[in-house]
C-alpha positions as CSV (number, residue, x, y, z in Angstrom):
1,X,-14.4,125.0,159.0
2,X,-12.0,122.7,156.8
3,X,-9.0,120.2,157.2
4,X,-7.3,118.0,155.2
5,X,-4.3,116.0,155.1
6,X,-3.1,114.6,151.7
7,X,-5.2,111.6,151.1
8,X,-5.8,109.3,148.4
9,X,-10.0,109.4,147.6
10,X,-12.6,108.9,145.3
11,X,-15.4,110.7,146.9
12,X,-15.0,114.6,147.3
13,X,-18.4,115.7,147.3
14,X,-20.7,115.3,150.3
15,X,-24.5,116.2,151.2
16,X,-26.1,117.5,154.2
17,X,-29.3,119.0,155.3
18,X,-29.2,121.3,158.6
19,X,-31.4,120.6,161.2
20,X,-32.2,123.9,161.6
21,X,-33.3,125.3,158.3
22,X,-37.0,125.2,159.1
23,X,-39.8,126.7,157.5
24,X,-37.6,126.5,154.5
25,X,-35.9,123.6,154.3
26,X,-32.8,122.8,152.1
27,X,-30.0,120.4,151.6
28,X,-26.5,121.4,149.7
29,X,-23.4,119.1,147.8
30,X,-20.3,120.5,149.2
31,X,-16.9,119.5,148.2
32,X,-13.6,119.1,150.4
33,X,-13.1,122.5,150.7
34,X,-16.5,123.6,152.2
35,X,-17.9,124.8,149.4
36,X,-21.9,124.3,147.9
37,X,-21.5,123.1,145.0
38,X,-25.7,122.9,144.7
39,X,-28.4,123.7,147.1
40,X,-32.0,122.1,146.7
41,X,-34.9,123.8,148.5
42,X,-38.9,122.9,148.6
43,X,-41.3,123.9,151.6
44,X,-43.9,120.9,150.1
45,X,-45.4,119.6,153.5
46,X,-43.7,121.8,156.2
47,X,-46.3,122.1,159.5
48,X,-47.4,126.0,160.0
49,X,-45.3,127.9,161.9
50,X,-48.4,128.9,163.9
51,X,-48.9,125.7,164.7
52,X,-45.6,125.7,166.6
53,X,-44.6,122.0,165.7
54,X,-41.7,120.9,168.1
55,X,-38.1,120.4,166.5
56,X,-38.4,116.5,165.7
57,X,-41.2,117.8,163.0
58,X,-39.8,120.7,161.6
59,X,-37.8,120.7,158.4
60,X,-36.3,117.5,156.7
61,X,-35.2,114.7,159.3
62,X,-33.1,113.5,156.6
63,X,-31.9,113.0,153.0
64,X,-30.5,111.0,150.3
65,X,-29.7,111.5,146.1
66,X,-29.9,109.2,143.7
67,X,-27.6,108.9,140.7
68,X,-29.0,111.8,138.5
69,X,-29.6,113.9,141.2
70,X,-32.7,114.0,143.0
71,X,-33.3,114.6,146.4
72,X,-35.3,112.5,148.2
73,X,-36.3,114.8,151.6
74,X,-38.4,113.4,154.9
75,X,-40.5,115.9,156.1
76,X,-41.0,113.7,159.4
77,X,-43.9,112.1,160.1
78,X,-45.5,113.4,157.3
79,X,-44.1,112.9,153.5
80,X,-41.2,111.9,151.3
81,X,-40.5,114.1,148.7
82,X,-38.8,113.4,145.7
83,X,-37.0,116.9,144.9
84,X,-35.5,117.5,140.8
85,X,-32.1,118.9,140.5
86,X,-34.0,122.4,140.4
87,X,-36.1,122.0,143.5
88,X,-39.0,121.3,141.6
89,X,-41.3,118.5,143.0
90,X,-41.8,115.6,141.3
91,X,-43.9,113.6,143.7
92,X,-45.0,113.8,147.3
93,X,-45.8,110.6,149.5
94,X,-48.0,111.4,152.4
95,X,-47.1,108.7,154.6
96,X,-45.1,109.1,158.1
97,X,-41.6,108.8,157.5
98,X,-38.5,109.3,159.5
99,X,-35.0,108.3,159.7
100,X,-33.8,106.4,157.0
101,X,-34.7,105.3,152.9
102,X,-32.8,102.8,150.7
103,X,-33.1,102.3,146.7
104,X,-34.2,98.7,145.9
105,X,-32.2,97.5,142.8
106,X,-36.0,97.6,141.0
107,X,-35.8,101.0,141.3
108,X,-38.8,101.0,144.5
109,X,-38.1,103.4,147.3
110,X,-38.1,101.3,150.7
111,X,-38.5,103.7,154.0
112,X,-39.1,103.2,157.4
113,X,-42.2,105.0,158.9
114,X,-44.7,104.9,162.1
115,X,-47.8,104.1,163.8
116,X,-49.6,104.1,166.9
117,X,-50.5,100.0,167.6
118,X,-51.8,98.3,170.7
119,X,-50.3,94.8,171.1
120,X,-51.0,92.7,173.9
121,X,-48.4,91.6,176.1
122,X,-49.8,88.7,178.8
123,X,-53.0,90.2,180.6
124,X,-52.6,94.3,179.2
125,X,-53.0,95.8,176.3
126,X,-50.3,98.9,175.2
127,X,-49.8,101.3,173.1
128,X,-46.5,101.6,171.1
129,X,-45.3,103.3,168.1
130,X,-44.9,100.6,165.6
131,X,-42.6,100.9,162.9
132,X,-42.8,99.3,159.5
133,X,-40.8,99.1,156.1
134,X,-43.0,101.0,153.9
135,X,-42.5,100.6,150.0
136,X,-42.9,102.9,147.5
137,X,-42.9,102.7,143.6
138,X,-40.9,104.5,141.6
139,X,-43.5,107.1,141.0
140,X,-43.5,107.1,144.9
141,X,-47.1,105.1,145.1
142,X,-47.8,102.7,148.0
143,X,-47.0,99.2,147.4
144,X,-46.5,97.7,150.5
145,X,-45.8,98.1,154.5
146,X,-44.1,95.2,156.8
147,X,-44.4,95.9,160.8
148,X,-40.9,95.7,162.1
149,X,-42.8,94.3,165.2
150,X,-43.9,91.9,163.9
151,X,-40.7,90.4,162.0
152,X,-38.5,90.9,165.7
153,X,-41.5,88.9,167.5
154,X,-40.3,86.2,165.1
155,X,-37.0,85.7,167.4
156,X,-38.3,84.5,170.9
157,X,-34.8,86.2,172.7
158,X,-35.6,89.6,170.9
159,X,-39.5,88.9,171.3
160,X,-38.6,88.3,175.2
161,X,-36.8,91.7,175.2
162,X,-38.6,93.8,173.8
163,X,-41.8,92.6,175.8
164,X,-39.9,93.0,179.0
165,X,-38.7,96.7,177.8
166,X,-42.2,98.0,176.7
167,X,-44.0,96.3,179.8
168,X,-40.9,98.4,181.9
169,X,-41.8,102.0,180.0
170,X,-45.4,102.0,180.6
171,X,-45.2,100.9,184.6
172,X,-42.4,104.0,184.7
173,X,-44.3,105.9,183.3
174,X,-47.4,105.4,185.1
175,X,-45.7,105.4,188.7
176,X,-44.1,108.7,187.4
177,X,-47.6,109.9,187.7
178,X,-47.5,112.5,184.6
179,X,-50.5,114.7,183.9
180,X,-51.3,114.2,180.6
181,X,-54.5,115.7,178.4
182,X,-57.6,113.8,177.5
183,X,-56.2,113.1,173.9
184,X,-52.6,111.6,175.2
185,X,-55.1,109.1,177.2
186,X,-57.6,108.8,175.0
187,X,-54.5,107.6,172.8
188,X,-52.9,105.4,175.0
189,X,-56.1,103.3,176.2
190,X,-57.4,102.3,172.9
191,X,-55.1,103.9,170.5
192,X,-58.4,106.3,170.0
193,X,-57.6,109.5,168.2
194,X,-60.1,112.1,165.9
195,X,-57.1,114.3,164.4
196,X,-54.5,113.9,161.9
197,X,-52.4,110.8,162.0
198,X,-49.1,113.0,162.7
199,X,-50.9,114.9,165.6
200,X,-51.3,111.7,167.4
201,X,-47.5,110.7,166.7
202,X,-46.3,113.8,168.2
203,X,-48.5,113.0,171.5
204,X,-47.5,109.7,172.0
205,X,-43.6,111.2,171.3
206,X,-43.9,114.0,173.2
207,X,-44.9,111.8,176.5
208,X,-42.6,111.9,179.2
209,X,-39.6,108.8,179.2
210,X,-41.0,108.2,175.5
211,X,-43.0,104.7,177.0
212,X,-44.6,104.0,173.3
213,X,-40.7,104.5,171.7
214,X,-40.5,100.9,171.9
215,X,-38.2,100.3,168.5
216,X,-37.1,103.5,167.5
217,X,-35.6,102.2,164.0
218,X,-33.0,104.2,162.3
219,X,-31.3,102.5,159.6
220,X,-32.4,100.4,156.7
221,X,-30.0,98.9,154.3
222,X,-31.2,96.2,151.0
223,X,-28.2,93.9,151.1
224,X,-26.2,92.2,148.9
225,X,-25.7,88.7,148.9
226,X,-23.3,87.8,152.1
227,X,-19.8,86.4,151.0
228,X,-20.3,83.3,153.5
229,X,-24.2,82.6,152.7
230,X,-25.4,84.6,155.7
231,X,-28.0,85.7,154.2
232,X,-29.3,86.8,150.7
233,X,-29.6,89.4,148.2
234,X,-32.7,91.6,149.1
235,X,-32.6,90.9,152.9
236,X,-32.5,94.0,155.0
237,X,-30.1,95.6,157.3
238,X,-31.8,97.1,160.2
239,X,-31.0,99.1,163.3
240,X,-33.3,99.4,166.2
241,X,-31.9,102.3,168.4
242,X,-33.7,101.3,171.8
243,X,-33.1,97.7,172.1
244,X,-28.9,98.7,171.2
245,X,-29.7,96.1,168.3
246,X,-28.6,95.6,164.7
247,X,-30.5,92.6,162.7
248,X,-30.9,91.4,159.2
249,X,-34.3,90.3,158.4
250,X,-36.1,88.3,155.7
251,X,-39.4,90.6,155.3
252,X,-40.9,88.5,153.1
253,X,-41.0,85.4,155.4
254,X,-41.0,87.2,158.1
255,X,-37.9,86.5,160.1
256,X,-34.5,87.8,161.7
257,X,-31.8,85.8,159.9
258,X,-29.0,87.5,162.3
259,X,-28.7,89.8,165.3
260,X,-26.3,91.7,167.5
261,X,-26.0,94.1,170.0
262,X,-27.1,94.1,173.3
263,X,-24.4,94.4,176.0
264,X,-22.0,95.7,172.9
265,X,-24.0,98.6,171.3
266,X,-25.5,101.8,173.3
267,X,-27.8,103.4,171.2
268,X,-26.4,102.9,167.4
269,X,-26.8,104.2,163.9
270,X,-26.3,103.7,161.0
271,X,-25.0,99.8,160.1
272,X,-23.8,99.2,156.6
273,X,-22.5,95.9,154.8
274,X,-18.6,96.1,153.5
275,X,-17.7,94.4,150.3
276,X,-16.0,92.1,153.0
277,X,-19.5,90.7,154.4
278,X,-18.5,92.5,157.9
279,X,-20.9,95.6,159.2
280,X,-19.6,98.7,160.0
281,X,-21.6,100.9,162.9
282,X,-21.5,104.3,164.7
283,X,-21.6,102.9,168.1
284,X,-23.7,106.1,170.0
285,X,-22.4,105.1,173.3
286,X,-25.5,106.9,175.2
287,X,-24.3,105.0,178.3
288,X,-20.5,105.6,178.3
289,X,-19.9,108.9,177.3
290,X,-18.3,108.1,174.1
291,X,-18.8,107.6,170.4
292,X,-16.7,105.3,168.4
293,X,-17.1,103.2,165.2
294,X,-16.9,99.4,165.0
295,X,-16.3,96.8,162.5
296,X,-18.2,93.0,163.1
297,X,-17.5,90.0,161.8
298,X,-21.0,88.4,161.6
299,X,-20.0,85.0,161.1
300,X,-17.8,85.3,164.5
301,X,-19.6,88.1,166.0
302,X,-16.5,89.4,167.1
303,X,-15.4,93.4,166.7
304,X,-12.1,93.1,164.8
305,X,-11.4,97.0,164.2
306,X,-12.6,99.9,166.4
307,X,-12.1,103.5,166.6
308,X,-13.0,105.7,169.3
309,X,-10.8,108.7,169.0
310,X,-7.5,109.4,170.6
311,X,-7.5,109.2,175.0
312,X,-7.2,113.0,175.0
313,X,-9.7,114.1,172.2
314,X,-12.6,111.6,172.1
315,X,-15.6,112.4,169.9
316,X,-19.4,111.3,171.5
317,X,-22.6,112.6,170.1
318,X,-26.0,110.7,171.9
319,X,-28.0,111.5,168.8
320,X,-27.9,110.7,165.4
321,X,-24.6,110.4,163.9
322,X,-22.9,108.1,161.6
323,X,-20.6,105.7,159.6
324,X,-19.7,105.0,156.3
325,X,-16.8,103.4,154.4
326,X,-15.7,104.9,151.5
327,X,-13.9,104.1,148.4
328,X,-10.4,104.2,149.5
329,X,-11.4,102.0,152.7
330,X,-11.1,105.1,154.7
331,X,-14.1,105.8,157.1
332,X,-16.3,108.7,157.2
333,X,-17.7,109.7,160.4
334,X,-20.4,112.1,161.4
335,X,-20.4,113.7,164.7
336,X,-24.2,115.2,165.0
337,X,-24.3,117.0,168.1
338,X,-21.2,119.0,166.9
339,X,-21.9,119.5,163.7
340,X,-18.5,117.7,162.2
341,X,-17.8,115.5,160.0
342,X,-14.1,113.7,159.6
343,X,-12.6,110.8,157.4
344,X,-10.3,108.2,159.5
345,X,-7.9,105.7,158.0
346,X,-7.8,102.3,159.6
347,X,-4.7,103.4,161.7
348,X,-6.8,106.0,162.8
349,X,-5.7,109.1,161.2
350,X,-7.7,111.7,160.6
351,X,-7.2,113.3,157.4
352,X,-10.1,115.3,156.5
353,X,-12.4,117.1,159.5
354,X,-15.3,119.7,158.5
355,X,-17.7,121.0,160.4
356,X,-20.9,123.3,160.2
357,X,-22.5,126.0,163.0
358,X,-26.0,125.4,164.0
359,X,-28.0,128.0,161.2
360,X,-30.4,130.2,163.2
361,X,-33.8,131.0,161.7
362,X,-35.1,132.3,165.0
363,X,-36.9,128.5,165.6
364,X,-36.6,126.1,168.5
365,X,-34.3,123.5,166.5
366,X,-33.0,120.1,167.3
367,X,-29.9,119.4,169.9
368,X,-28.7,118.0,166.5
369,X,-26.6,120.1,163.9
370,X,-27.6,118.1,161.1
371,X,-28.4,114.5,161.4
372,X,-25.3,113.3,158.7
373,X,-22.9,113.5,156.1
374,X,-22.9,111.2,153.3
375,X,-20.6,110.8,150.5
376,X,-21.4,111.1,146.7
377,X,-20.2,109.4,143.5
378,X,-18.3,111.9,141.5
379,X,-21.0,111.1,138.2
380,X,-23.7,112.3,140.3
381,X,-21.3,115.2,142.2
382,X,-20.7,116.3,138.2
383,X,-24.3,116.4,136.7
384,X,-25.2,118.4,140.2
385,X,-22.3,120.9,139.4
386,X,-23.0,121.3,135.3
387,X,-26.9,121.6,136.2
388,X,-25.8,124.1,138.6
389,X,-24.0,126.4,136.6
390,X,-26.8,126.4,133.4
């Protein structure tokens, strides 16, 4: 389905990856009027369908291109893939990936992936799923991991927090009395495991009220230099999904340089720095029902533009979902549950809306239609479109 209103714009290309396109994955360009401009495909890393690999494994969590046009795919929890214009692979990184990449100015890949860890908190020792900023050079070899546990015990508010909400999960989930295998408690005693490293992922995931799911990171943005000295070039954005909090953090040092969040946020995604120095984030709004997008001013910590929809036609997806500003200042918004997409001016008009049905392959899939839209530059929209038609 399309829409569109007249509207000045100097991003008409867009890419997407359905969640549903397991065992053979792919991702397209489309432009404003709905149509696929290119398509890249690669089953590199997909679990066996006989294996029967629940929907957060199947397929490509998510995906970004670069500026000449190559796809960079997570195949979750088990590799990146760095896809040529023609599908081809040009490298595979076997490491456990999901949610989110960014493109370092030195050309390195930095992505945020997962593993099991016991931390001690007071007199018990539990299990969580760490997660970590994982770097990768450009020919998509290791060079580097930073636990994102580690930089948030840094802060001793956020520390308290998140020591308070992992001690919480486990006692739920052990008065919840849940039957669970030898593995799952082999696992969650000692972090004790004798199969593959994304087997013992899904087990900790698959528990009941997710009690490991401690961070559940979903964004990562390499920032530029703040306008008002906040922080540096090279810092990171981040967004932790289950503590509702956004930081930037020095992962060198370790530290968090700034935070927000709690009491504002319900289950976000997606932060990203304006040329302004303000952030702009899909506010999820897992506990009221309702999406919307908001604009912070970090040095205030104040919200100074919002948009939630109109009264009568509010937009809300729990999962996934996003934000991004484009050119003409205009916001692109990504509606996940839905399957739409629309672009809003900042007094709140919608002038573009597209949307995509779920694609049935005859596999359980994801409550998810696809996880988001993202603009591209017109350079890289062009060499997609000539490589395309040769």
């Amino acid at each position: 389905m399309f829409h569109s209103e007249e509207s000045p714009t100097t991003v008409d290309h867009f890419l997407f990856s359905p969640a549903s396109s397991y065992p053979k994955p792919f991702a397209r360009l489309i432009d404003r009027d709905g149509r696929t401009i290119h398509t890249w495909s690669n089953e590199a890393a997909q679990p066996p369908m006989d294996a029967e690999p629940p929907s957060f494994l199947r397929g490509w969590n998510h995906v970004e291109v670069d500026a000449v046009g190559n796809l960079y795919a997570m195949v979750p929890l088990r590799a990146l893939l760095k896809i040529a214009p023609d599908s081809s692979l040009l490298w595979q990184a076997d490491i456990a990936v999901h949610h989110d990449l960014a493109f370092g100015p030195d050309g390195k890949v930095h992505v945020l992936t997962e593993e099991p860890r016991q931390v001690r908190l007071g007199s018990q020792f539990l299990v969580i799923l760490d997660n970590a900023v994982t770097t990768l050079a450009t020919d998509g070899t290791l060079r580097g991991s930073v636990s994102l546990f580690d930089v948030l015990c840094t802060d001793p508010v956020i520390a308290a927090d998140l020591r308070d909400r992992i001690v919480d999960k486990h006692t739920a989930f052990t008065l919840g009395g849940h039957r669970i295998n030898a593995e799952a408690r082999g696992l969650l005693a000692s972090v004790t495991y004798g199969g593959s490293p994304t087997e013992a992922l899904r087990i900790l995931r698959g528990l009941p009220g997710s009690p490991c799911d401690a961070l559940h990171t979903n964004t990562i943005e390499i920032l530029p230099a703040h306008p008002k000295g906040l922080w540096e070039a090279g810092h990171v954005l981040l967004s932790f999904r289950n503590l509702d909090l956004v930081a930037v953090v020095d992962l060198d040092t370790p530290q968090v340089l700034w935070s927000w969040g709690p009491g504002e946020l319900s289950g976000q995604h997606q932060p990203s720095a304006l040329p302004n120095g303000n952030l702009l984030i899909f506010d999820n709004g897992r506990a009221s029902g309702r999406s919307r997008v908001v604009e912070v001013d970090p040095a205030t910590r104040r919200i100074i533009w919002e948009y939630a929809g109109k009264p009568a036609e509010p937009f809300f997806t729990e999962l996934a979902g996003g934000c991004e500003r484009l050119p003409n200042d205009n916001v692109l918004v990504t509606e996940a549950e839905k399957g739409r997409a629309f672009e809003v001016t900042r007094d709140e008009q919608v002038v573009w809306e597209w949307s995509t049905a779920k694609e049935h392959t005859g596999q359980p899939t994801s409550r998810v239609t696809l996880y988001r839209l993202a603009g591209v530059p017109a350079s890289t929209a062009a060499l997609l479109s000539r490589a395309e038609a040769s």
